[in-house]
Backbone as CSV, one residue per row, in Angstrom:
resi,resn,N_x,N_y,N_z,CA_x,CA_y,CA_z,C_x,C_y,C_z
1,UNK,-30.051,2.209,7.743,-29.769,0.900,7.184,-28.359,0.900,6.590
2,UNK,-27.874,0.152,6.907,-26.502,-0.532,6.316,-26.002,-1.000,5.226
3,UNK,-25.555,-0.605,4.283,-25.632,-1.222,2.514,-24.035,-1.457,2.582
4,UNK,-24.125,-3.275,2.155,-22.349,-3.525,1.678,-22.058,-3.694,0.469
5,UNK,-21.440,-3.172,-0.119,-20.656,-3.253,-1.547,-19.366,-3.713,-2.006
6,UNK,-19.577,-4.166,-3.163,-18.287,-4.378,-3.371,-17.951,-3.333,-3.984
7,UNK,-15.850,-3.050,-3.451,-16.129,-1.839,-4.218,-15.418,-1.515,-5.498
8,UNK,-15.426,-0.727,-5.765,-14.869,-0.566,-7.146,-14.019,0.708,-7.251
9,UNK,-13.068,1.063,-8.791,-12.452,2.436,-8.451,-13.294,3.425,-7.908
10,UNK,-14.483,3.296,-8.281,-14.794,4.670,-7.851,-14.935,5.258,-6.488
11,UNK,-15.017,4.441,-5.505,-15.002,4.002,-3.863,-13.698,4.278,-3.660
12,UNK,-12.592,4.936,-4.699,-11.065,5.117,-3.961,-11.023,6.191,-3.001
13,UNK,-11.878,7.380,-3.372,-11.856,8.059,-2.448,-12.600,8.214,-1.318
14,UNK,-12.902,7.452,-1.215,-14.086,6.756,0.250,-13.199,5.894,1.056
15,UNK,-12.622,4.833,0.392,-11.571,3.894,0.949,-10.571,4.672,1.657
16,UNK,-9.737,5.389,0.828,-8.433,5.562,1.554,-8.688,6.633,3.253
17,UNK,-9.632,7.013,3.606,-9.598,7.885,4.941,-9.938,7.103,5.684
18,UNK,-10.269,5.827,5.419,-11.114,4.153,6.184,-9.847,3.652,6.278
19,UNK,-9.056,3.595,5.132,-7.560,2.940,5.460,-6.704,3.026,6.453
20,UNK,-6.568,4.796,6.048,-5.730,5.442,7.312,-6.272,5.387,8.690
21,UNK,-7.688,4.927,8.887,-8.118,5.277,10.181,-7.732,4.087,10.828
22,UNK,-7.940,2.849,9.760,-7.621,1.103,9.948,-5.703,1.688,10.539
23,UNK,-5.311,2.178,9.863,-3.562,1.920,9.761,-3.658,2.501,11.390
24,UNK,-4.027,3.578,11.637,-3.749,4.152,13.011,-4.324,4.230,13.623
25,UNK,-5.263,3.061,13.816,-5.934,2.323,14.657,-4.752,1.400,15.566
26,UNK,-3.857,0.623,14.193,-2.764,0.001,14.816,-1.824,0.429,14.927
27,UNK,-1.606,1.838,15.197,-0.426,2.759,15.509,0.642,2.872,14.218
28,UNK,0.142,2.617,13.170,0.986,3.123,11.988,1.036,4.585,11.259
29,UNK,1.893,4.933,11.192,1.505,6.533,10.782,0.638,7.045,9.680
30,UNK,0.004,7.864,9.628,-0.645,8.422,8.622,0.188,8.796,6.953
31,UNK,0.010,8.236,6.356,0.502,8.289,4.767,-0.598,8.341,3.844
32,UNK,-1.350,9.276,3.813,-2.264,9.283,2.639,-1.692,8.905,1.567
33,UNK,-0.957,9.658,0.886,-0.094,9.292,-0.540,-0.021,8.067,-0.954
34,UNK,0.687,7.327,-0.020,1.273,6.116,-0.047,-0.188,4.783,0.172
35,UNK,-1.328,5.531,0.851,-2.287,4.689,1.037,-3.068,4.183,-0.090
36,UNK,-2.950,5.786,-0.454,-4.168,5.803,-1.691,-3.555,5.183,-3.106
37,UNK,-2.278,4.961,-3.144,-1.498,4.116,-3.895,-1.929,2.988,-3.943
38,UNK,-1.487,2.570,-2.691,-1.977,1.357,-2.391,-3.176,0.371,-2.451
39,UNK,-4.295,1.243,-2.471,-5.663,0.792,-2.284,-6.110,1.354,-3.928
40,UNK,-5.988,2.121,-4.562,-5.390,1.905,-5.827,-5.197,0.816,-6.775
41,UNK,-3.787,0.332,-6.453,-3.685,-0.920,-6.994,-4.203,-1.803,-6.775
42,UNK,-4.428,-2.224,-5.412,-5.611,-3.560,-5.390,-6.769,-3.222,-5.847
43,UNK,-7.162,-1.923,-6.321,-8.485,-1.974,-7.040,-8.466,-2.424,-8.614
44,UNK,-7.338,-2.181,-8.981,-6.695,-1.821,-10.374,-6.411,-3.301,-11.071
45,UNK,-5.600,-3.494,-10.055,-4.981,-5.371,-10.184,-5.777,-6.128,-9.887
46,UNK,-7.276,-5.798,-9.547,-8.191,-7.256,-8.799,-7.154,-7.978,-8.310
47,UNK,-6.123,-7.613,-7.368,-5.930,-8.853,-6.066,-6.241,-8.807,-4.975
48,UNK,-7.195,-8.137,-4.596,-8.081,-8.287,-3.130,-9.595,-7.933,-3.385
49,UNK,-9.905,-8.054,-3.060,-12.109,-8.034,-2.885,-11.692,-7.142,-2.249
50,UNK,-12.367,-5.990,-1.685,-12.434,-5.152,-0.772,-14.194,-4.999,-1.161
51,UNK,-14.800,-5.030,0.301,-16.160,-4.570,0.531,-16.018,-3.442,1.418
52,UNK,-17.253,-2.895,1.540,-17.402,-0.774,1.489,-18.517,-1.160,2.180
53,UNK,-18.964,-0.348,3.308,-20.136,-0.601,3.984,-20.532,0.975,3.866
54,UNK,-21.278,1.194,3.662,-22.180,2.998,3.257,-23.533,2.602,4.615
55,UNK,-23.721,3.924,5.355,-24.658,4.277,6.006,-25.171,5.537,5.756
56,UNK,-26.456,6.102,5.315,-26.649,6.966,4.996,-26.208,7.837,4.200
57,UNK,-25.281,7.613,2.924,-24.552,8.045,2.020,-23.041,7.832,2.058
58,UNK,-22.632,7.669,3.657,-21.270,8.143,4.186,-20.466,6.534,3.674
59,UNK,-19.656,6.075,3.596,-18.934,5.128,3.399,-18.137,5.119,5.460
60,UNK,-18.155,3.869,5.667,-17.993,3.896,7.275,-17.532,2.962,7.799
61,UNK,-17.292,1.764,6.544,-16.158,0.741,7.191,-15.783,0.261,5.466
62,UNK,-14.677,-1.111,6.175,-14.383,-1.887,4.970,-14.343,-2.839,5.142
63,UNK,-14.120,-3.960,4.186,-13.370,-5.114,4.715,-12.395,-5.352,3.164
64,UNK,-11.351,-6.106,3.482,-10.213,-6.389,2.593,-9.814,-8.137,2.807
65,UNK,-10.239,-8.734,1.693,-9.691,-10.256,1.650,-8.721,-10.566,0.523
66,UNK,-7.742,-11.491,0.406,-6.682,-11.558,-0.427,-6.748,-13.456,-0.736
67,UNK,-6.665,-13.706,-1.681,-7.197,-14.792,-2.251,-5.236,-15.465,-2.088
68,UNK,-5.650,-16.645,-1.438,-4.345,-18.022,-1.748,-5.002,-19.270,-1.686
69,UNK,-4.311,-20.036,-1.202,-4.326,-21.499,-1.820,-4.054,-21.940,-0.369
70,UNK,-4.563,-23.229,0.185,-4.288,-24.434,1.261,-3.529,-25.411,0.841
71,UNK,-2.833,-26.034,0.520,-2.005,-26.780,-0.076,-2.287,-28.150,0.410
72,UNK,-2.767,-28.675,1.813,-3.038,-29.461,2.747,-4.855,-29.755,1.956
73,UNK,-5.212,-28.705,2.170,-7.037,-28.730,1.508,-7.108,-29.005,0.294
74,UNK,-5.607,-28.407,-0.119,-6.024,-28.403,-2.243,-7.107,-27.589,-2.508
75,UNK,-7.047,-26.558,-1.964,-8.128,-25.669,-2.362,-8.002,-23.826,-2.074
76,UNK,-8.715,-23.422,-2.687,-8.416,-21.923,-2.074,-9.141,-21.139,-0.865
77,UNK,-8.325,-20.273,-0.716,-8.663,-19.922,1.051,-9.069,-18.652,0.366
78,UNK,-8.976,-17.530,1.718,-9.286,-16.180,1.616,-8.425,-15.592,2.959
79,UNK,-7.653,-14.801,2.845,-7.167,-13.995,4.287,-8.081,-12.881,4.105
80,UNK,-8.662,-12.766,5.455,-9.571,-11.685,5.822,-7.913,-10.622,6.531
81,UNK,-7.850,-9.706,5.757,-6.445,-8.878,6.103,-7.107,-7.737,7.008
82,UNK,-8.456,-7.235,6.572,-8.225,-5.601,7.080,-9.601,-5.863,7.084
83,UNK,-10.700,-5.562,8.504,-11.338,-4.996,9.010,-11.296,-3.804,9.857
84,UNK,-12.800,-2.666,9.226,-12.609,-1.470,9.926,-13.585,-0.884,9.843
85,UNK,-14.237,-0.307,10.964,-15.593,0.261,11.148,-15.201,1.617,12.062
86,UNK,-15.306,3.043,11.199,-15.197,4.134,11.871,-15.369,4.139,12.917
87,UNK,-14.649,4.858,13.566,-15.106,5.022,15.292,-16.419,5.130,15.755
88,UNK,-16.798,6.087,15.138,-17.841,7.130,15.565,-19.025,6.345,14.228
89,UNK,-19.172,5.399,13.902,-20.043,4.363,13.501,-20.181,2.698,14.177
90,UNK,-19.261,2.898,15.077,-19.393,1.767,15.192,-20.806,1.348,16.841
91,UNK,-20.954,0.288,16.654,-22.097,-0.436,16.923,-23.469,-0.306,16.392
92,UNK,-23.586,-0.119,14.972,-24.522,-0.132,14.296,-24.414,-1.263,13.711
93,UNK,-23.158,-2.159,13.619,-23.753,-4.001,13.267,-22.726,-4.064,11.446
94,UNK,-22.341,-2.439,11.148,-21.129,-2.804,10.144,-20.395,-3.928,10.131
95,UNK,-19.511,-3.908,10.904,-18.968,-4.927,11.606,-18.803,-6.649,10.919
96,UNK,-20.513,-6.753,11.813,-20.953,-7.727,11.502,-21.526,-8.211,9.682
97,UNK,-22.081,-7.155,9.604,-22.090,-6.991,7.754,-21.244,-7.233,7.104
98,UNK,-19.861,-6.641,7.274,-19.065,-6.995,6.263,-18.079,-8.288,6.708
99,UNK,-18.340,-8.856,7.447,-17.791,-10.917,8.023,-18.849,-11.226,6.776
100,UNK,-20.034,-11.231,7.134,-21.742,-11.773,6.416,-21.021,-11.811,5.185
101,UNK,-20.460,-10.534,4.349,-20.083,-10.729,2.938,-19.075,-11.174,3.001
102,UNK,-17.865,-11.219,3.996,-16.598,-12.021,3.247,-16.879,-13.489,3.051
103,UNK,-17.874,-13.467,4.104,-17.724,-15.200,4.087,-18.591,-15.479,2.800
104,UNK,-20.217,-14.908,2.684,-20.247,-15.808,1.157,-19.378,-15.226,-0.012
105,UNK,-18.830,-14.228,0.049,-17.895,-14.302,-1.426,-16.694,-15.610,-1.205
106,UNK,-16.267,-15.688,-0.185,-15.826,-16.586,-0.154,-16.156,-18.659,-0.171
107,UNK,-17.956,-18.282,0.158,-18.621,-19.595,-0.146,-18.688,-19.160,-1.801
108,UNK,-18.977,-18.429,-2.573,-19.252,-18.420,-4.115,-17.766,-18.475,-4.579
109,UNK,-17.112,-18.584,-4.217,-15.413,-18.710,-4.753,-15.269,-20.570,-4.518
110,UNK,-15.820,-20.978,-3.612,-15.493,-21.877,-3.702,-14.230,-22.050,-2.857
111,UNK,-13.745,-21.373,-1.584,-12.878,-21.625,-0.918,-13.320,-22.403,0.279
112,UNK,-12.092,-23.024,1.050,-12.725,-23.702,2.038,-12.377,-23.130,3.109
113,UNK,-12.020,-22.380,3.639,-11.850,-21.160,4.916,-11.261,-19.877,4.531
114,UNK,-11.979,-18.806,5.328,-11.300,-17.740,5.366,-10.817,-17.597,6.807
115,UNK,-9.308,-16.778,6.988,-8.779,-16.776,8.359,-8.207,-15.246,8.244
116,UNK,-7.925,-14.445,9.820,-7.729,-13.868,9.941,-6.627,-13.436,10.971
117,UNK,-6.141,-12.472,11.348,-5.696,-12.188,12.362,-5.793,-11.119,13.200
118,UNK,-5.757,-11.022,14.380,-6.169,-9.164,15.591,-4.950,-9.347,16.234
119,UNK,-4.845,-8.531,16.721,-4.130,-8.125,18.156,-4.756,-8.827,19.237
120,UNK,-4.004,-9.026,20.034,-4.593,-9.792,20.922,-5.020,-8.906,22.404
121,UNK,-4.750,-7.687,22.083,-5.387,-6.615,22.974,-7.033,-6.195,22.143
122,UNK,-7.214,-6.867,20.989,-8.368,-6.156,20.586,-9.539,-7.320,20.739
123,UNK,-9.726,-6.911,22.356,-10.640,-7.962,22.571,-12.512,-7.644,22.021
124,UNK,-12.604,-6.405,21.462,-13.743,-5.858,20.965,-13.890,-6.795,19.519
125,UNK,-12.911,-6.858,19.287,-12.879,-7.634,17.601,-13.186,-9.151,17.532
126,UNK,-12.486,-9.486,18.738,-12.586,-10.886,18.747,-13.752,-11.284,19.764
127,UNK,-14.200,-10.420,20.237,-15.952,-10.819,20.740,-16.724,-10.671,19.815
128,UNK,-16.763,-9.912,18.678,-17.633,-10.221,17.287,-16.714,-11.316,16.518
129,UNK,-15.857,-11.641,16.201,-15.631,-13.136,15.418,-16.067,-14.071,15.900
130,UNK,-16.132,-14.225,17.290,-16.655,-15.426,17.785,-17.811,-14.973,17.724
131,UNK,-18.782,-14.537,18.369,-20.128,-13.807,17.854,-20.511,-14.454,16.442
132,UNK,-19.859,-14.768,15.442,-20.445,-14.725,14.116,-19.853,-16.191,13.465
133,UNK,-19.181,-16.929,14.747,-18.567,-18.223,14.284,-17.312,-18.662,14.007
134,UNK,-16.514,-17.469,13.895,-14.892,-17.665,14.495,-14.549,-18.092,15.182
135,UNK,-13.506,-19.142,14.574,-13.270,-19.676,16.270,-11.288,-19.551,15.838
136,UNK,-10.677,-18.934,17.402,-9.730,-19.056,17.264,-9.140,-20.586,17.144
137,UNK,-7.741,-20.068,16.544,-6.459,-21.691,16.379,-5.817,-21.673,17.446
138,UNK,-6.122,-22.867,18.005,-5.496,-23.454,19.034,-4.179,-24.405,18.572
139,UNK,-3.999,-24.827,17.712,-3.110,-25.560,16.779,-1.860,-25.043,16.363
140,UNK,-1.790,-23.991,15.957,-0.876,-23.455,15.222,-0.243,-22.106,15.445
141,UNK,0.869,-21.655,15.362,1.262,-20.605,16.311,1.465,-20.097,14.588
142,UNK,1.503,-17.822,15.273,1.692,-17.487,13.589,2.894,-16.465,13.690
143,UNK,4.277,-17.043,12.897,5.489,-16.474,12.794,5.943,-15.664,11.269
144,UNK,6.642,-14.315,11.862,6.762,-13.285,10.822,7.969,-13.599,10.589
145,UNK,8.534,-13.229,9.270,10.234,-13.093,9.531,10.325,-11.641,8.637
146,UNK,11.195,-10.797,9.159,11.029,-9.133,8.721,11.675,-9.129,7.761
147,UNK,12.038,-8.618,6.543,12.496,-8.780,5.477,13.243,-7.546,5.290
148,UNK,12.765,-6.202,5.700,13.204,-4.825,5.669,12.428,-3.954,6.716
């Protein structure tokens, strides 16, 4: 059975080897140091929810949402930033568990969408969003500008 949590400091060291697996999943290099910093402070600063999915003791995915504003809605959103379900756990329905919790923390917040983004080679990801009621934007194209 599948248990999702929210997590808390004490889940830092559960989080950050889920991080790195998330980071170089998308070909970013391995930085523990710098991860566990990182995931750290958003535990520290409450500016992201992060949920922890545990199977059998093991901690085996995450999910990471970051709270803004719609300006158009007048209301607050949620970016779903970072989904990640161990390799070697996945199709046990994690996955799907931790969408289940972003979205009602995000119905008990009182936001009016959460949105996300994949690769568009990760067609495994985006057959479970739609699966669970995602629907891609056809509307709106999404532009970076690099800063450093």
């Amino acid at each position: 059975m599948i248990e999702i949590k929210r997590a808390s400091n004490s889940d830092l060291a559960h989080l950050v080897p889920l991080f790195d697996g998330y980071r170089r999943f998308y070909r970013y290099a391995s930085d523990i140091v710098s991860e566990h910093a990182f995931i750290r402070d958003r535990l520290v600063n409450r500016d992201s929810i992060i949920f922890i999915a545990w199977h059998e003791g093991e901690a085996i995915g995450f999910a990471q949402l970051y709270p803004t504003f719609s300006s158009l809605w007048m209301t607050g959103v949620f970016v779903l930033s970072d989904l990640y379900v161990a390799e070697n756990s996945r199709k046990l329905g994690a996955g799907r568990l931790l969408l289940e919790a972003a979205a009602q923390h995000g119905r008990s917040a009182g936001a009016r969408y959460l949105t996300l983004e994949t690769a568009r080679t990760n067609l495994t990801a985006q057959s479970l969003y739609e699966s669970c009621g995602w629907t891609r934007d056809l509307e709106f194209y999404v532009y970076e500008l690099h800063l450093r």
